[in-house]
N, CA, C and O atoms as CSV, one atom per row, in Angstrom:
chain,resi,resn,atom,element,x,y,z
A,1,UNK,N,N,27.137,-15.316,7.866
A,1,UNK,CA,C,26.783,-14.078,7.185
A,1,UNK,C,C,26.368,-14.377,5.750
A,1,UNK,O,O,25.852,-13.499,5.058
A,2,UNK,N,N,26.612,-15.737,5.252
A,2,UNK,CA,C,26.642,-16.027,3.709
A,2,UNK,C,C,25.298,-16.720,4.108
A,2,UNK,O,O,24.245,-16.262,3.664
A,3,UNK,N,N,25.300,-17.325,4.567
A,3,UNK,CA,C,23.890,-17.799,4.955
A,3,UNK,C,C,22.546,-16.711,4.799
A,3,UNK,O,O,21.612,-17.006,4.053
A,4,UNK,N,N,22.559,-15.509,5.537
A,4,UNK,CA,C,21.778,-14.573,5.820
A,4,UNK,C,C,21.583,-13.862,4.366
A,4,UNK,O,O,20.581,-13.838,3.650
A,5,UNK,N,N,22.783,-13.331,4.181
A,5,UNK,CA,C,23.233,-12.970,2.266
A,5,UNK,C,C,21.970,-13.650,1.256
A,5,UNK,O,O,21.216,-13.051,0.489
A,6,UNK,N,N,22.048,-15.117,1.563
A,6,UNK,CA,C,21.285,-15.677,0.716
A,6,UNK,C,C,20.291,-15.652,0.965
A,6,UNK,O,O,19.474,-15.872,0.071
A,7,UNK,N,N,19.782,-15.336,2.476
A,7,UNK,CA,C,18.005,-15.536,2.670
A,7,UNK,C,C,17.440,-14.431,1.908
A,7,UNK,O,O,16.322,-14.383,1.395
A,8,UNK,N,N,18.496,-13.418,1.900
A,8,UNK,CA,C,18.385,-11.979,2.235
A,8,UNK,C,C,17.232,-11.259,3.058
A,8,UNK,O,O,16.240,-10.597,2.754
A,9,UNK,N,N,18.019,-11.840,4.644
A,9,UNK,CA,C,17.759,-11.276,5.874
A,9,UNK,C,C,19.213,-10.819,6.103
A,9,UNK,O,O,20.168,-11.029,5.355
A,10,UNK,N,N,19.204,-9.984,7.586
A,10,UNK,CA,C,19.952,-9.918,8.409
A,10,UNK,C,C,20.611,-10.835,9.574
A,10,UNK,O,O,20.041,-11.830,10.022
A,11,UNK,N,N,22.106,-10.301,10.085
A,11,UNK,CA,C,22.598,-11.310,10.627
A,11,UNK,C,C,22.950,-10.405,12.095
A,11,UNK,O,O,23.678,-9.413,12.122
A,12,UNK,N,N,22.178,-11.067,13.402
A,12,UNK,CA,C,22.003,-9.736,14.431
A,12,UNK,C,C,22.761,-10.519,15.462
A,12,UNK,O,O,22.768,-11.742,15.598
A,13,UNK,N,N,23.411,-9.599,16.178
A,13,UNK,CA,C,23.559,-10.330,17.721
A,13,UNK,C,C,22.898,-9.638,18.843
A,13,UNK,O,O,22.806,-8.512,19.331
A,14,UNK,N,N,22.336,-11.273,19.084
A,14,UNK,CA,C,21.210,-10.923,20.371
A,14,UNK,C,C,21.900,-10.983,21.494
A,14,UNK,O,O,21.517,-9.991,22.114
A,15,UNK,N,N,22.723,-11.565,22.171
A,15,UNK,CA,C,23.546,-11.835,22.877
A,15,UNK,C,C,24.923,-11.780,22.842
A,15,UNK,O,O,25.471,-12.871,22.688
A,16,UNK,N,N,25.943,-10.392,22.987
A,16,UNK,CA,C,26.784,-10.081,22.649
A,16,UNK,C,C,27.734,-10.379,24.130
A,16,UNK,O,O,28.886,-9.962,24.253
A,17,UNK,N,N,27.232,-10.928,24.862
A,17,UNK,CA,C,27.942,-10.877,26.042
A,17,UNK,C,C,28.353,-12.415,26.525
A,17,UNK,O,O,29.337,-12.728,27.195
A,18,UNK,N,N,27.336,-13.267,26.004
A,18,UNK,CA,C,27.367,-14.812,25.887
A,18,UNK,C,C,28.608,-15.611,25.410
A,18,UNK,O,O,29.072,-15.570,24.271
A,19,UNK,N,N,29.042,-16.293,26.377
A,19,UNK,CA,C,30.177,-16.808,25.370
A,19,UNK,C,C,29.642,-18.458,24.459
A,19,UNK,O,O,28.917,-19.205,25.115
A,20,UNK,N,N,30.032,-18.894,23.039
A,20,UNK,CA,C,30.148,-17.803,22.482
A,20,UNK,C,C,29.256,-16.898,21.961
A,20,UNK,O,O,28.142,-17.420,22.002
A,21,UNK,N,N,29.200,-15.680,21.442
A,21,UNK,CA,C,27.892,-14.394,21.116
A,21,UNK,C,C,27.291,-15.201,20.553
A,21,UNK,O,O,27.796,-16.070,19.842
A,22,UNK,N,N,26.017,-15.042,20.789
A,22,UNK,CA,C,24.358,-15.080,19.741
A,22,UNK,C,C,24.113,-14.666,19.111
A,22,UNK,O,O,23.752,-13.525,19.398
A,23,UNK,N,N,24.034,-14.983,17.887
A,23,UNK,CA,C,23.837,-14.709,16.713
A,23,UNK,C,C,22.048,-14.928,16.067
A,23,UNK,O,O,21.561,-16.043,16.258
A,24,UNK,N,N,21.259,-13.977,15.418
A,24,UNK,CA,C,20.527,-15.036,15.003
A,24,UNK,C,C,20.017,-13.958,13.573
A,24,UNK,O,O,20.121,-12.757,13.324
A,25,UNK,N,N,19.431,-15.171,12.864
A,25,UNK,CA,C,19.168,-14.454,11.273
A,25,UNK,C,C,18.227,-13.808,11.497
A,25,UNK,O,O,17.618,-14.478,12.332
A,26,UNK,N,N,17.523,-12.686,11.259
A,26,UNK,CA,C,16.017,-12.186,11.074
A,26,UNK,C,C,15.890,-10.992,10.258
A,26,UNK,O,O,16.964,-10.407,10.121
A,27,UNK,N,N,14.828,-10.416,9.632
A,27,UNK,CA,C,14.814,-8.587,8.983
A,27,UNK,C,C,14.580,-7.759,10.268
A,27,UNK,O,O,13.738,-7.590,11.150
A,28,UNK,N,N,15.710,-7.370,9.904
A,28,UNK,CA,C,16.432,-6.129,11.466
A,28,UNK,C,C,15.611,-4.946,11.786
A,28,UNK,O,O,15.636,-4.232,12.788
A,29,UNK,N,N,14.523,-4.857,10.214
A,29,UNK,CA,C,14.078,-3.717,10.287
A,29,UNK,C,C,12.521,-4.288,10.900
A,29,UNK,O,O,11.861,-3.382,11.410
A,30,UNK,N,N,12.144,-5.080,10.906
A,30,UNK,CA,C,10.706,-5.695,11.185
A,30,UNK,C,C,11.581,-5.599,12.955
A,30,UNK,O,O,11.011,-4.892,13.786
A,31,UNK,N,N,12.441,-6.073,13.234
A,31,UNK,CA,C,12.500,-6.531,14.676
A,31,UNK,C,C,12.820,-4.625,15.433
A,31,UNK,O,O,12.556,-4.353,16.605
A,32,UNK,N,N,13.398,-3.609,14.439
A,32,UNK,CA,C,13.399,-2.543,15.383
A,32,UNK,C,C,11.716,-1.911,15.668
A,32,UNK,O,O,11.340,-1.476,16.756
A,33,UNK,N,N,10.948,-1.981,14.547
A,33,UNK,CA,C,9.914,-2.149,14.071
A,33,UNK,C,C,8.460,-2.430,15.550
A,33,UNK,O,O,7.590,-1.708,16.036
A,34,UNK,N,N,8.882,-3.750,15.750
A,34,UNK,CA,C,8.564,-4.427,16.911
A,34,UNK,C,C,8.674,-3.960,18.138
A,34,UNK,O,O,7.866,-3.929,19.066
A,35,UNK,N,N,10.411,-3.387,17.981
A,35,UNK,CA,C,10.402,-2.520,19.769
A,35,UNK,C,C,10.110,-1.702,19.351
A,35,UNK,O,O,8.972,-1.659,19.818
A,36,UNK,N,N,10.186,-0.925,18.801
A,36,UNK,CA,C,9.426,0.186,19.116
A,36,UNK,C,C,7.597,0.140,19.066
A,36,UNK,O,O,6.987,0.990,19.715
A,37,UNK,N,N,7.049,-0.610,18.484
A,37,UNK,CA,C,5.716,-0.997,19.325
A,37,UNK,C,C,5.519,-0.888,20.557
A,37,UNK,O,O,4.835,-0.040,21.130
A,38,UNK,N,N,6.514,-2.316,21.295
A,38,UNK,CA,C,6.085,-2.599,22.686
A,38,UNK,C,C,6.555,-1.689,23.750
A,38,UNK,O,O,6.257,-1.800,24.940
A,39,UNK,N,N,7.505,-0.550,23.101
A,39,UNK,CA,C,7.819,0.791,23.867
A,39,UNK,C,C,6.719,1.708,23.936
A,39,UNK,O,O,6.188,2.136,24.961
A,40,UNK,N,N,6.409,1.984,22.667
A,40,UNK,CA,C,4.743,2.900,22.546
A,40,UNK,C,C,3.734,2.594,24.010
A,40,UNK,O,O,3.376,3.292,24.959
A,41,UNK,N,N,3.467,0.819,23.492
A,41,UNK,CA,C,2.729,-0.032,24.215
A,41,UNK,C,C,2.986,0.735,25.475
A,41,UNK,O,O,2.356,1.775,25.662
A,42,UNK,N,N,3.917,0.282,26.416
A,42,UNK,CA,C,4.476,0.644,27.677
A,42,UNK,C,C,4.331,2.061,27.919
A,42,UNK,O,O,4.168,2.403,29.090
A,43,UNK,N,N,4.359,2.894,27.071
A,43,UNK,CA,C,4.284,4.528,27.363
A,43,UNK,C,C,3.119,4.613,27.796
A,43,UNK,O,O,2.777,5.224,28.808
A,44,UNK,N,N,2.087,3.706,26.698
A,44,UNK,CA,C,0.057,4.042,26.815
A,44,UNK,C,C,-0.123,3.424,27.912
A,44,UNK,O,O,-0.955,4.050,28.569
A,45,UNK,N,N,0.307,2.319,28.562
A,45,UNK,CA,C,0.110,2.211,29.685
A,45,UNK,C,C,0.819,2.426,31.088
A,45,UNK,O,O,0.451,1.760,32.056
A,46,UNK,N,N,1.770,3.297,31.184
A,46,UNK,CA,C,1.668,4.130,31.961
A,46,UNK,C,C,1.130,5.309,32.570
A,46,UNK,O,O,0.965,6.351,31.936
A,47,UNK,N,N,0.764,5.129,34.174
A,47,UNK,CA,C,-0.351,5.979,34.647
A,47,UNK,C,C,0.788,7.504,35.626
A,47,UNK,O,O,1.589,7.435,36.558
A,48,UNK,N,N,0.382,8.443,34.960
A,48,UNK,CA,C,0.773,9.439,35.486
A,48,UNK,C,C,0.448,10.063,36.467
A,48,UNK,O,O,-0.769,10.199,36.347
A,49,UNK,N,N,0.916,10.764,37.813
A,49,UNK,CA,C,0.554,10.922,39.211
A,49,UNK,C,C,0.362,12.397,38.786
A,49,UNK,O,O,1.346,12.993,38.350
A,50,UNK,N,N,-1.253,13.259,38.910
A,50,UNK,CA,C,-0.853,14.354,39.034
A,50,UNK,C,C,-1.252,14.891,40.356
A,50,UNK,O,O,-1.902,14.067,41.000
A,51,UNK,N,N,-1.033,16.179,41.039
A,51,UNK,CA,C,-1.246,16.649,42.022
A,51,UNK,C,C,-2.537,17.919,42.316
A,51,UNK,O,O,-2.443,19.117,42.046
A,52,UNK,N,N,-3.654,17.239,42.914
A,52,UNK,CA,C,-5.098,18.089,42.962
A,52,UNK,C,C,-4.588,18.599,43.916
A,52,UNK,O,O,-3.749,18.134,44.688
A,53,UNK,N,N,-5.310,20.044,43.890
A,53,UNK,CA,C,-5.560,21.020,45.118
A,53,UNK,C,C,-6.593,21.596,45.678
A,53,UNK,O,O,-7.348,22.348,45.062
A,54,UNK,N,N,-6.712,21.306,46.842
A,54,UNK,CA,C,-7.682,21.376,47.312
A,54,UNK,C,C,-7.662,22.894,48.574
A,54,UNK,O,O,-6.882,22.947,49.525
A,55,UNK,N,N,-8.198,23.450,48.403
A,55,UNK,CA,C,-8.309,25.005,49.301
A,55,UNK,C,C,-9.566,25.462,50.070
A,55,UNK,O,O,-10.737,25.539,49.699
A,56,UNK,N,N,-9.009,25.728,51.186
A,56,UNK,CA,C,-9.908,25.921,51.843
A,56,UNK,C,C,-9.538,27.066,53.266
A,56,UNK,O,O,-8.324,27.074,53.465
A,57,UNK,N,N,-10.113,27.753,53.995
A,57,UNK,CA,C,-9.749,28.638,55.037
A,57,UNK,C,C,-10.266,28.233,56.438
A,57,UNK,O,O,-11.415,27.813,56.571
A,58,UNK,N,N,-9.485,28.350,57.397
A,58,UNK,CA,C,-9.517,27.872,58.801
A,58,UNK,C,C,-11.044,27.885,59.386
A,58,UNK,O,O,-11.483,27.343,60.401
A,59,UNK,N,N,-11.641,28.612,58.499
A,59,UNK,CA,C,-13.014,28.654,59.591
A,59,UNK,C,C,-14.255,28.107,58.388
A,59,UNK,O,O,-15.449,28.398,58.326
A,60,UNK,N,N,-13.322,27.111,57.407
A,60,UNK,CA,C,-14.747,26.674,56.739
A,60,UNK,C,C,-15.559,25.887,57.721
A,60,UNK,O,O,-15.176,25.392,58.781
A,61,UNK,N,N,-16.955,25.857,57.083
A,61,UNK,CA,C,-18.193,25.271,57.754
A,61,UNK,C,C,-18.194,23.943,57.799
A,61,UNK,O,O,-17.484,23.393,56.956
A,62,UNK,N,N,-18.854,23.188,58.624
A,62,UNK,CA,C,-18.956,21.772,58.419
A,62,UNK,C,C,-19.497,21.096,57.272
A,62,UNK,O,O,-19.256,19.894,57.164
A,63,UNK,N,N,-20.116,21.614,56.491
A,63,UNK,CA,C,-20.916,21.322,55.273
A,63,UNK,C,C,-19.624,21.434,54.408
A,63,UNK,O,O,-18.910,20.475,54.117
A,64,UNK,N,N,-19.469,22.392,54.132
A,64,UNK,CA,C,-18.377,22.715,52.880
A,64,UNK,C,C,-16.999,21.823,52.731
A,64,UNK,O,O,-16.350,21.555,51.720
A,65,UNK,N,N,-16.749,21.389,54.387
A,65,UNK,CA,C,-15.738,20.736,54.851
A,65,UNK,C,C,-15.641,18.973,54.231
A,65,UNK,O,O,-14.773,18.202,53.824
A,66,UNK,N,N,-17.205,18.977,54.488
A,66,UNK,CA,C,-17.692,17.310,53.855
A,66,UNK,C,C,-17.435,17.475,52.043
A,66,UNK,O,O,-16.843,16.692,51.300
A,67,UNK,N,N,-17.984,18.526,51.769
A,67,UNK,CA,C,-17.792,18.307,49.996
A,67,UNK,C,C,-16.257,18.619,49.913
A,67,UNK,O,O,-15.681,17.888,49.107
A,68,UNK,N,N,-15.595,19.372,50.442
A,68,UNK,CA,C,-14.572,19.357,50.240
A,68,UNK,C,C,-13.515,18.015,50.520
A,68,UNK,O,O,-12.555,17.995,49.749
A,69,UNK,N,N,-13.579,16.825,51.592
A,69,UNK,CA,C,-13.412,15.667,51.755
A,69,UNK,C,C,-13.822,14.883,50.800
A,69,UNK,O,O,-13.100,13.973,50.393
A,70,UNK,N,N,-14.931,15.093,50.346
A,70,UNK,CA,C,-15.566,13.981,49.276
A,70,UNK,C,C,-14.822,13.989,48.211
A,70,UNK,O,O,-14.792,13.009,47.466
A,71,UNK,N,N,-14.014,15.245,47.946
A,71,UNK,CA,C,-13.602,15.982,46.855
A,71,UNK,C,C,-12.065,14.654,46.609
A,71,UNK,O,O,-11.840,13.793,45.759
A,72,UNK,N,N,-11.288,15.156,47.918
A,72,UNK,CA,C,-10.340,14.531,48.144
A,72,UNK,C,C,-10.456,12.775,48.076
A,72,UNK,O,O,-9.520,12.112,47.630
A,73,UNK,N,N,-11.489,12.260,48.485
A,73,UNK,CA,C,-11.658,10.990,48.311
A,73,UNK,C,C,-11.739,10.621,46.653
A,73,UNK,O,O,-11.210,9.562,46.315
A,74,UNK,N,N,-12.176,11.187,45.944
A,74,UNK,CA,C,-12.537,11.054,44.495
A,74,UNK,C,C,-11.307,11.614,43.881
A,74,UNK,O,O,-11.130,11.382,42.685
A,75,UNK,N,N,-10.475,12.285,44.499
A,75,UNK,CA,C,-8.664,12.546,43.794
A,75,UNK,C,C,-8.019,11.580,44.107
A,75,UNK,O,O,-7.224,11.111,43.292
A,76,UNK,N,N,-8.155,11.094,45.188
A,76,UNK,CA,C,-7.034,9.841,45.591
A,76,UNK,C,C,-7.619,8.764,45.234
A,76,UNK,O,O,-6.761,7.889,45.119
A,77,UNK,N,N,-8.926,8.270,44.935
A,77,UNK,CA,C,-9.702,7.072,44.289
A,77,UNK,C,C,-8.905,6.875,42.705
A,77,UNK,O,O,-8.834,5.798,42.112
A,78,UNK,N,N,-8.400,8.057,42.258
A,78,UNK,CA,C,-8.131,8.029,41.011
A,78,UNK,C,C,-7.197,7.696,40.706
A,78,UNK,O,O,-6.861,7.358,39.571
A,79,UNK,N,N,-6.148,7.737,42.317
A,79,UNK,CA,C,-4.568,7.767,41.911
A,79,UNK,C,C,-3.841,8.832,42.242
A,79,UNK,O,O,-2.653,8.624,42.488
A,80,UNK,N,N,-4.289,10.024,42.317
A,80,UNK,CA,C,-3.963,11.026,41.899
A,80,UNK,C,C,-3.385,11.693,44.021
A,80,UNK,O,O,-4.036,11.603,45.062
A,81,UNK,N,N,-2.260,12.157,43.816
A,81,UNK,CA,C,-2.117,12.955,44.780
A,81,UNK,C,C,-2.632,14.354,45.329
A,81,UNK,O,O,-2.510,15.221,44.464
A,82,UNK,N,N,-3.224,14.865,46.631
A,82,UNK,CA,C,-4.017,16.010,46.778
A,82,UNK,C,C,-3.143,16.664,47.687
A,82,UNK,O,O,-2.727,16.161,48.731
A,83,UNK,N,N,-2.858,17.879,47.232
A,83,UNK,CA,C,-2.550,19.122,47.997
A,83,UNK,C,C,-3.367,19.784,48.918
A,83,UNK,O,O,-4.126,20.598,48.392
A,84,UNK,N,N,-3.450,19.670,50.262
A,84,UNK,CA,C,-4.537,20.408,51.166
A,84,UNK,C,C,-4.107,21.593,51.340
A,84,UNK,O,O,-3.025,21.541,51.924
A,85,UNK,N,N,-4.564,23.095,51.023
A,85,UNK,CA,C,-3.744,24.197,51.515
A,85,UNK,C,C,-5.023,24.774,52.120
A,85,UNK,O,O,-6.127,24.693,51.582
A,86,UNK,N,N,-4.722,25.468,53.497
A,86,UNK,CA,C,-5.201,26.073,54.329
A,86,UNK,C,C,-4.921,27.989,53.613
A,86,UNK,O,O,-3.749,28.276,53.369
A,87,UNK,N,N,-5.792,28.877,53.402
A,87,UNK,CA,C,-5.219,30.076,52.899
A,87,UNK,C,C,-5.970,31.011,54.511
A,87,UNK,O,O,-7.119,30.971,54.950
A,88,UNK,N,N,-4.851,31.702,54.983
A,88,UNK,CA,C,-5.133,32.957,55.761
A,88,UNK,C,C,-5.584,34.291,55.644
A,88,UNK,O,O,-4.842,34.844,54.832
A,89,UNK,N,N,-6.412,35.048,56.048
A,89,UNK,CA,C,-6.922,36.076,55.782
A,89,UNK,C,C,-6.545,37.446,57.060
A,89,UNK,O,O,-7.398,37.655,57.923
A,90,UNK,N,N,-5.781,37.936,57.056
A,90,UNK,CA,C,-6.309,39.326,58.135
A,90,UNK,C,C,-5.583,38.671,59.353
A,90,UNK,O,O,-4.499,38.093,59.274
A,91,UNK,N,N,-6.350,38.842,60.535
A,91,UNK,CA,C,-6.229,38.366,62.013
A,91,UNK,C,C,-6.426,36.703,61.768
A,91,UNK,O,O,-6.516,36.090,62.832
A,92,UNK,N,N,-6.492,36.040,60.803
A,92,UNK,CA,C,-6.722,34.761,60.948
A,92,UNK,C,C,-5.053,33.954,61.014
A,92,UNK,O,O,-4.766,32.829,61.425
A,93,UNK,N,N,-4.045,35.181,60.359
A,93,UNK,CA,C,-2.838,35.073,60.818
A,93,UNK,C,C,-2.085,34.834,61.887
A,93,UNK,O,O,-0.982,34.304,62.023
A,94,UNK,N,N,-3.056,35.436,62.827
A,94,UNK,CA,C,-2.704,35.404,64.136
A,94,UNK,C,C,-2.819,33.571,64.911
A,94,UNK,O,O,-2.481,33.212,66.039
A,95,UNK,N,N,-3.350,32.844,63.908
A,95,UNK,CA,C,-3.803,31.596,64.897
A,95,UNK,C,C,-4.031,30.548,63.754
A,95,UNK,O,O,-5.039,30.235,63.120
A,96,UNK,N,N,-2.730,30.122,63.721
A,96,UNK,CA,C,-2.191,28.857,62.731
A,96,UNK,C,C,-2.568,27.560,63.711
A,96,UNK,O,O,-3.060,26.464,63.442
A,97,UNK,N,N,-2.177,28.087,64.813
A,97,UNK,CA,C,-2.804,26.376,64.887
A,97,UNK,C,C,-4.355,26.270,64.483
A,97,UNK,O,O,-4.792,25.194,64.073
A,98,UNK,N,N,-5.137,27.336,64.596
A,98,UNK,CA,C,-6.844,26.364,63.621
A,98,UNK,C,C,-6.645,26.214,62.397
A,98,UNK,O,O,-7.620,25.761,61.797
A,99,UNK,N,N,-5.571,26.464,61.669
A,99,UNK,CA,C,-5.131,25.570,60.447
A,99,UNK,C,C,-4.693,24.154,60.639
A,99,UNK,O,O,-5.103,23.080,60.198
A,100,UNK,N,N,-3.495,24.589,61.632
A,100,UNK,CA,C,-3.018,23.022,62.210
A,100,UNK,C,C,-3.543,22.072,62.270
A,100,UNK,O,O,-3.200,20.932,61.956
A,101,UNK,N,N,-5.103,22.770,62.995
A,101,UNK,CA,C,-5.532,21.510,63.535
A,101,UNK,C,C,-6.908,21.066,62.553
A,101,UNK,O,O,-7.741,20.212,62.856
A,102,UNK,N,N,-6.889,21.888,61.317
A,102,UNK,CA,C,-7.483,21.721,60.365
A,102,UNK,C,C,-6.920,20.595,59.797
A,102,UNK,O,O,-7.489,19.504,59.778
A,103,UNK,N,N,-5.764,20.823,59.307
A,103,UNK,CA,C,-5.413,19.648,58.423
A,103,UNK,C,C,-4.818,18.181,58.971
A,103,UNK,O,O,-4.462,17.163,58.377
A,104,UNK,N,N,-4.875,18.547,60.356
A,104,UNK,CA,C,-4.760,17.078,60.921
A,104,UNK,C,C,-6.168,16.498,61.110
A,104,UNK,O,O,-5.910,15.297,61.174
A,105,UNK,N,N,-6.994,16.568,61.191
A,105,UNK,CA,C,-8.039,16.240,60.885
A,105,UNK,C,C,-8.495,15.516,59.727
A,105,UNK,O,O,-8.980,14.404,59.515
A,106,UNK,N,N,-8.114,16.721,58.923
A,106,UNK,CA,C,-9.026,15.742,57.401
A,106,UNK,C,C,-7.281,14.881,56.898
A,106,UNK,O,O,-7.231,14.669,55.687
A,107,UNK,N,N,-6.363,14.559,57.463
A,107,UNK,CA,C,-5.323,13.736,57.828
A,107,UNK,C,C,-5.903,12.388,57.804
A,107,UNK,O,O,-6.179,11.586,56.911
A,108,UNK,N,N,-6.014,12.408,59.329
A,108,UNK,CA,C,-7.031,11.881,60.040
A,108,UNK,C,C,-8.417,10.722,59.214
A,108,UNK,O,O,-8.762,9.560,59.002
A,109,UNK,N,N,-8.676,11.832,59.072
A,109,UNK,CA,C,-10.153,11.694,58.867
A,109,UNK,C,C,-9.895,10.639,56.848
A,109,UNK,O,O,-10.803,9.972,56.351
A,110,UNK,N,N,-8.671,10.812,56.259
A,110,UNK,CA,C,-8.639,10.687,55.304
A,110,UNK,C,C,-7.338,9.257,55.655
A,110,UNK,O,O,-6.590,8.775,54.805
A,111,UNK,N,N,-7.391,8.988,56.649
A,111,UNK,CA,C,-5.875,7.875,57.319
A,111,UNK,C,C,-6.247,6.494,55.958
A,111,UNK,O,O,-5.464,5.950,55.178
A,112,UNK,N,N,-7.702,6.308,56.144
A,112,UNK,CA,C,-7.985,4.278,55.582
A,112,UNK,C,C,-7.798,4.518,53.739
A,112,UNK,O,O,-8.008,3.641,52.901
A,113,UNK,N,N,-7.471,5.564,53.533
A,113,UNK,CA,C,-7.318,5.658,51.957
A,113,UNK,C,C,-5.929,6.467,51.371
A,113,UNK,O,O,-5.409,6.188,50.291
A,114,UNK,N,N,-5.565,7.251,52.060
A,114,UNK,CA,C,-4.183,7.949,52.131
A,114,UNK,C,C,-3.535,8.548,53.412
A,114,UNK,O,O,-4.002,9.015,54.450
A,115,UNK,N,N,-2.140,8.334,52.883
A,115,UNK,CA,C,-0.941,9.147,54.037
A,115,UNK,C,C,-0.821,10.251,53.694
A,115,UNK,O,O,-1.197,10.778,52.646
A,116,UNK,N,N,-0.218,10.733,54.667
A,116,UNK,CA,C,0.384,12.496,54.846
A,116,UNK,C,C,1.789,12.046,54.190
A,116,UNK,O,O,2.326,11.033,54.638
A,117,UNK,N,N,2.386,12.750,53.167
A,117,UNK,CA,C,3.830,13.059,52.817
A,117,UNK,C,C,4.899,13.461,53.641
A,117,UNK,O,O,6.011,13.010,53.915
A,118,UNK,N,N,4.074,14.671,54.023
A,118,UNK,CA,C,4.760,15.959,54.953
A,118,UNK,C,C,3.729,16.148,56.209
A,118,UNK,O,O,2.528,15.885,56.264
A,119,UNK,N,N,4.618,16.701,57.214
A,119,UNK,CA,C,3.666,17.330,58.553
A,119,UNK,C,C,3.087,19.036,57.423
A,119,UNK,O,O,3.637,19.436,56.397
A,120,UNK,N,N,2.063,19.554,58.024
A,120,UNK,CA,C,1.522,20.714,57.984
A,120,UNK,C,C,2.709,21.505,57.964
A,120,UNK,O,O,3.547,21.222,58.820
A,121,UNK,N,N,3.033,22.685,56.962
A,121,UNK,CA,C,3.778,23.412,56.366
A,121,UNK,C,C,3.244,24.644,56.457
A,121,UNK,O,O,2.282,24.742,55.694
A,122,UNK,N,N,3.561,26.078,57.350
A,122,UNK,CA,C,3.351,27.092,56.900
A,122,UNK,C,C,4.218,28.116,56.078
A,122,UNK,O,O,5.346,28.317,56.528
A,123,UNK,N,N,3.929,28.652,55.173
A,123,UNK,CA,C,4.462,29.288,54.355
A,123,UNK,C,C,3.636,30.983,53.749
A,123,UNK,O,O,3.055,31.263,52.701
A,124,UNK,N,N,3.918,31.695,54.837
A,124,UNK,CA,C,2.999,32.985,54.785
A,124,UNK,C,C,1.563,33.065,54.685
A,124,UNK,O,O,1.261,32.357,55.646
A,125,UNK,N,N,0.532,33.420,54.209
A,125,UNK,CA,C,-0.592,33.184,54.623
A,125,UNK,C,C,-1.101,31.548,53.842
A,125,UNK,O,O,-2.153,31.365,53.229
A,126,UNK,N,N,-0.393,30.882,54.006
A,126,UNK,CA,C,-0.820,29.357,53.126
A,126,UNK,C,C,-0.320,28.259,54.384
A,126,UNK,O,O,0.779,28.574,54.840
A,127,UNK,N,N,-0.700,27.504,54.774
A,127,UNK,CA,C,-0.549,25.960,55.051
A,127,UNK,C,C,-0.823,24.961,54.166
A,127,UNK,O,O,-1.812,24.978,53.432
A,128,UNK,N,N,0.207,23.860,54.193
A,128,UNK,CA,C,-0.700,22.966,53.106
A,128,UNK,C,C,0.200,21.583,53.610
A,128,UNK,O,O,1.312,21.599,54.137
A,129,UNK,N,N,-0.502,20.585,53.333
A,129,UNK,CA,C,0.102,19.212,53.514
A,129,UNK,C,C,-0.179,18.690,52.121
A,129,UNK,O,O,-0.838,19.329,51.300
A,130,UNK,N,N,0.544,17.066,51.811
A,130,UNK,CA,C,0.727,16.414,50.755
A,130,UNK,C,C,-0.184,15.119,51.622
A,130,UNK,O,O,0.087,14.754,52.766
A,131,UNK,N,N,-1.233,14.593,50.818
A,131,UNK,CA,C,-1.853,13.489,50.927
A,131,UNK,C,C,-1.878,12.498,49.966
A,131,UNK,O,O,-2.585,12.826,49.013
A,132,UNK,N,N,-1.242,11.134,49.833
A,132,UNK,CA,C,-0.864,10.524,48.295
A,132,UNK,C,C,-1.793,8.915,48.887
A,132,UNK,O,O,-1.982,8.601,50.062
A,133,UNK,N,N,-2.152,8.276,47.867
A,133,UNK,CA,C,-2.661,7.347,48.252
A,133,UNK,C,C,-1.910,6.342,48.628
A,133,UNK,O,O,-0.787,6.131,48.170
A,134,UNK,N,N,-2.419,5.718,49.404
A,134,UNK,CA,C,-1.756,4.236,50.026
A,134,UNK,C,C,-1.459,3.211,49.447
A,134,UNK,O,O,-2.191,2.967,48.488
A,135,UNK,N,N,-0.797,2.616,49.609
A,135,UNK,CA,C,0.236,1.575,48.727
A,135,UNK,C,C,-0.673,-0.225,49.639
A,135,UNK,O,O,-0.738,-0.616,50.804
A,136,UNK,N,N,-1.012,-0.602,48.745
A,136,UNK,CA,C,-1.822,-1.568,49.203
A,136,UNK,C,C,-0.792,-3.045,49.485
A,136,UNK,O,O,-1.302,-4.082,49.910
């Protein structure tokens, strides 16, 4: 500590668990200084998952169906997880499975780039599945 006194640095333990503890001289304030940099660092490069949604009704067209896929390919290209929700209208209530078999499809159709989370979920006039990208 008389040592450090005289550099006039600090006297830190790096290793408090070591027998015996580690000790080492340095300015304590340059080294908190430092972590907290390479914490910043680590924050900026972390990538955050958010969740796209994508909507659509049991009797869209084949056209609309493709931009709407393309849509989904360019959310999950990104990282990003996509919500498929099927929305019901009227008598279209009456016949969930052409939702069903809506979203097993673009499932399906979406298998070589992402998984399904969940099976197809109805929840009053809404269906929707979770599609997240694949883990390589």
């Amino acid at each position: 500590m008389a040592k450090a006194e005289d550099i006039g640095l600090d006297l830190v333990e790096v290793a408090p668990h070591a027998q015996p503890p580690v000790c080492r001289i340095m300015d304590y304030g340059k080294f908190k200084y430092e972590q907290s940099k390479k914490a910043q660092e680590a924050r900026k490069r972390q990538t955050i998952i958010q969740v796209k949604e994508i909507k659509m009704r049991p009797r869209t067209d084949v056209h609309d169906l493709d931009v709407k896929k393309r849509r989904i390919r360019q959310f999950i290209g990104e990282g990003n997880k996509v919500k498929v929700t099927v929305r019901f209208r009227g008598r279209e209530n009456a016949h969930p499975e052409l939702g069903y078999a809506l979203l097993k499809r673009i499932v399906e159709e979406m298998s070589e780039i992402a998984v399904s989370e969940n099976v197809p979920v109805k929840q009053g006039p809404l269906m929707h599945t979770i599609l997240a990208p694949k883990k390589d």
